[in-house]
N, C-alpha and C positions, 0 to 999 in steps of 0.2 A: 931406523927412523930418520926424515930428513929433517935439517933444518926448519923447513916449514911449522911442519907436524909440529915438531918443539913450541917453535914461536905464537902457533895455534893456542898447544894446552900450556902455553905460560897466562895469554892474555886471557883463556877461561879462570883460568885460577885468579890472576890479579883481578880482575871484573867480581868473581865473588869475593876476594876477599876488601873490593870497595863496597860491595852489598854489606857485607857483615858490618864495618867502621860509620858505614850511612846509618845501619840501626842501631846500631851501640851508643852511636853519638844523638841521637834523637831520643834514645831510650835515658843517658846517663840524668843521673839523680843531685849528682852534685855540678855545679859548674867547672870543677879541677877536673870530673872525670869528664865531664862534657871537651873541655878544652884539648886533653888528651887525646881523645877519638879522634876529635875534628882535626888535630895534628897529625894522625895515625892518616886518615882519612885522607888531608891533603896528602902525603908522601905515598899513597896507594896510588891518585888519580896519577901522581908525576909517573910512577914507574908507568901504570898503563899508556901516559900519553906518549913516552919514548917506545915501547914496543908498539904501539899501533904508528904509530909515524917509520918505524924503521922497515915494519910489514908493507908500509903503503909504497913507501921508495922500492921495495925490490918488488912490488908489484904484485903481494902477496895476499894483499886487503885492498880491494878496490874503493876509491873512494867518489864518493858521486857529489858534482853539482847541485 
């Protein structure tokens, strides 16, 4: 498996697991569990935003205008 490949099924995986923290955090019932999500949630979007930036540098995710 190449590098690529990897950096591909990491950013599926991270993408859903921002899906999951998006509805957990919408769904939660109390506002400490709300708050926790939405911290979960933030630290989801950071990892994605460092692998799609690192894909985009080697040229791996095109990114468009």
């Amino acid at each position: 498996m190449q590098d690529q490949d990897i950096m591909e099924k990491e950013l599926l995986v991270i993408k859903g697991i921002c899906d999951l923290y998006l509805h957990a955090t919408i769904e939660a019932t109390t506002l400490e569990v709300h708050n926790a999500f939405k911290e979960a949630l933030n630290e989801s979007l950071n990892i994605q935003n460092k692998i799609y930036t690192l894909m985009a540098e080697k040229g791996w995710y095109p990114m468009e205008n």
